[in-house]
C-alpha positions as CSV (number, residue, x, y, z in Angstrom):
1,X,99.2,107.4,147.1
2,X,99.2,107.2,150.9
3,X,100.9,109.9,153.4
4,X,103.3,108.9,156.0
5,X,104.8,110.9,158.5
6,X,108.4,110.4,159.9
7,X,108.2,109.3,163.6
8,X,110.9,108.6,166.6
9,X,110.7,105.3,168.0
10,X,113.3,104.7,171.0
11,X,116.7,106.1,169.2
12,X,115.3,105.6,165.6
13,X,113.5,107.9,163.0
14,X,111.0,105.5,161.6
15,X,108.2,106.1,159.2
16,X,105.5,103.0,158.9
17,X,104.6,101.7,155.4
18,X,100.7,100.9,154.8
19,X,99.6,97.2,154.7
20,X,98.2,97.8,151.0
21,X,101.9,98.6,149.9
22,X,103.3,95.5,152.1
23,X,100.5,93.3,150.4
24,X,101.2,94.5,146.9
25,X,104.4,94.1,146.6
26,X,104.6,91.1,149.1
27,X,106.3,92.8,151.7
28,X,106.9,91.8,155.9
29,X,108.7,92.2,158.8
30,X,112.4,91.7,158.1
31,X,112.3,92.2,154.2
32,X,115.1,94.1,152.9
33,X,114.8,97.3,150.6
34,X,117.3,99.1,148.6
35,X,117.2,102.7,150.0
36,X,118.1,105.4,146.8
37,X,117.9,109.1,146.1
38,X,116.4,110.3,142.6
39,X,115.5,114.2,141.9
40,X,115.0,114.8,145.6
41,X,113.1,111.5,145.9
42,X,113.2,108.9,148.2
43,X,112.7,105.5,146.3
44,X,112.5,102.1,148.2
45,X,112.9,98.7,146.2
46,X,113.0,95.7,147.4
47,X,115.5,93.3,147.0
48,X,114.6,90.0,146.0
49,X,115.1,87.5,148.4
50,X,116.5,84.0,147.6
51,X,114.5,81.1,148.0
52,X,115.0,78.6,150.3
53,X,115.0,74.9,149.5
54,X,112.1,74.5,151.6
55,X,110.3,76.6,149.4
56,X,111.3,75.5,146.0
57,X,110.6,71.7,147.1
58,X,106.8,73.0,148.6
59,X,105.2,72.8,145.2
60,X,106.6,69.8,143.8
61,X,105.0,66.7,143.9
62,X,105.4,64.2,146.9
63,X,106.1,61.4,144.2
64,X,109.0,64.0,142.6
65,X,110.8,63.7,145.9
66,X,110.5,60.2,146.9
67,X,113.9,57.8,147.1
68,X,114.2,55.7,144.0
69,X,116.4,52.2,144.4
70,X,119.5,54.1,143.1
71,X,119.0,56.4,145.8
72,X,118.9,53.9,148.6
73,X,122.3,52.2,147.4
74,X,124.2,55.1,147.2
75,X,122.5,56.8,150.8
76,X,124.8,54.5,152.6
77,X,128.1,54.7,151.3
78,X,131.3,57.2,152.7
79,X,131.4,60.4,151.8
80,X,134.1,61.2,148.5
């Protein structure tokens, strides 16, 4: 496992995390971890993040997502 070293950056203790462990467990800038204590242990976990519609819709089909004729006649009409 790799070594990091605690670090002050401007008025914050910091340590950096290796790319390898960002890769692997699909980590980046601005993910959120779960910070915990076991046995004297630091243990980071990160918490899943929810999906955004964007990225549920990106694998579907174009033709999955296209208006059908029911669509279109209901589009126009007030909101209930």
């Amino acid at each position: 496992m790799a070594q990091v070293a605690i670090r002050q950056s401007g008025g914050a203790t910091i340590i950096s995390l290796p790319k390898v462990i960002l890769n692997t467990l699909h980590l980046q800038v601005g993910s959120r971890l779960e910070l915990t204590l076991e046995n004297n242990k630091i243990v980071l976990s990160p918490i899943p993040q929810a999906l955004s519609l964007e990225a549920v819709l990106a694998g579907s089909p174009p033709s999955a997502l296209a208006l059908t004729e029911e669509d279109r006649q209901w589009l126009g009409d007030p909101a209930v």
